[in-house]
C-alpha positions in Angstrom: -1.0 20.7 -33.5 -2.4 17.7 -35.9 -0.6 15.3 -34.1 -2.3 12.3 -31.8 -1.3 14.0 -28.4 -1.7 11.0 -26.9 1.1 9.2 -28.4 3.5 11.3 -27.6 6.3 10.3 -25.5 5.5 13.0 -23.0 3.9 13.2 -19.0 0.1 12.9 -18.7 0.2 16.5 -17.5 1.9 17.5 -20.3 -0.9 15.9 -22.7 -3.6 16.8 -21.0 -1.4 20.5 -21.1 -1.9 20.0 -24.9 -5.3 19.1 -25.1 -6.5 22.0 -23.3 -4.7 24.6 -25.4 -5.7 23.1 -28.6 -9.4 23.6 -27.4 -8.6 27.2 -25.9 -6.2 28.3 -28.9 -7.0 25.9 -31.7 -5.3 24.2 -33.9 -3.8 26.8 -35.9 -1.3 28.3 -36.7 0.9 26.2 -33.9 3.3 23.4 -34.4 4.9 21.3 -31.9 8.1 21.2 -32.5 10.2 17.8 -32.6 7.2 16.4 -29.9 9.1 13.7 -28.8 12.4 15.4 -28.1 13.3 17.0 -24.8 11.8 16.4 -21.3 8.8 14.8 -20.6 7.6 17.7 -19.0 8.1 19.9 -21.8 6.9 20.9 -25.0 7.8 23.9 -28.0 5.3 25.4 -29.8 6.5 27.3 -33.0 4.4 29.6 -35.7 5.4 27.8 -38.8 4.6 31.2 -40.3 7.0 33.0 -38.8 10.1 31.5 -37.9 11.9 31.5 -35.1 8.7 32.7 -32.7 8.6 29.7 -30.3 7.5 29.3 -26.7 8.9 26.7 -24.6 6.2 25.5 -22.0 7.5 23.3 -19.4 5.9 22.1 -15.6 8.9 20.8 -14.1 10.3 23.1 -11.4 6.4 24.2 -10.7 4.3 24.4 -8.2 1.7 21.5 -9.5 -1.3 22.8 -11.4 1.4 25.8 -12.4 3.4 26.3 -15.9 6.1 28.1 -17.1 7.1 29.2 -20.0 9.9 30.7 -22.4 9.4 33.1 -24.9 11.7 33.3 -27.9 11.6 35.4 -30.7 13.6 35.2 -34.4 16.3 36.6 -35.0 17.1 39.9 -37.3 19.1 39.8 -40.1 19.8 43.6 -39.4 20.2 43.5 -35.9 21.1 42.3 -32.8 18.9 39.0 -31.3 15.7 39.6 -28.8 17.4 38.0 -26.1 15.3 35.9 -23.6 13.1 38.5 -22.3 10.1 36.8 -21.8 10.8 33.9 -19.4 7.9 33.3 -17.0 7.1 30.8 -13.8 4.4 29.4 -12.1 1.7 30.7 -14.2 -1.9 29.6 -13.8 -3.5 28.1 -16.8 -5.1 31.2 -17.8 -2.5 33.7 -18.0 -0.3 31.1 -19.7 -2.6 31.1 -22.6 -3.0 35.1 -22.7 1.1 35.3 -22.7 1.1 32.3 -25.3 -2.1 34.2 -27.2 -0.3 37.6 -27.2 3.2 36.0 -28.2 1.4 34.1 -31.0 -0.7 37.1 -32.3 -3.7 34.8 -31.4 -7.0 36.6 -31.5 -9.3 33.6 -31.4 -9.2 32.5 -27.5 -12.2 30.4 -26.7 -13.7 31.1 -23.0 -13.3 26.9 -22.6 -10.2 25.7 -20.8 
């Protein structure tokens, strides 16, 4: 995430969403994906390293001060897809960065956030 959050075309909440995770996951390895695309309440987060691992994190449709968030995984070139199986509401900020963390293979969460 090298971009200027700020300029995104995105809600404040969303932003200050962003903000927060970069300081509790880092910078690395996530990408935003096309940033300016989709809703304003809505972001994807990719691992350029391994495509096709994206999490779609979203605050419309949530209680406010809540997230949720879609998990999707690549596909396999020897089997069938990973199907949606991680979809997730109303998630306090916390366990939306340990289910972004574990999706991620993040080991480096800082306590901050």
């Amino acid at each position: 995430m090298r971009r200027n959050i700020w300029a995104l075309e995105k809600d404040a909440a969303i932003k200050r969403l962003l903000l927060k995770l970069v300081e509790t996951l880092g910078t690395e390895p996530l990408e935003l994906v096309a940033p300016d695309d989709g809703h304003p309440q809505s972001f994807v987060l990719s691992k350029p390293t391994e495509p096709g691992l994206m999490a779609f994190v979203y605050t419309f449709a949530q209680t406010p001060g809540r997230y949720g968030v879609h998990l999707e995984y690549p596909e396999f070139e020897d089997g069938p897809r990973y199907v949606n199986t991680g979809i997730y509401e109303n998630l306090a900020y916390e366990r939306l960065v340990q289910t972004l963390a574990v999706h991620f293979g993040s080991t480096e969460i800082s306590p901050r956030g």
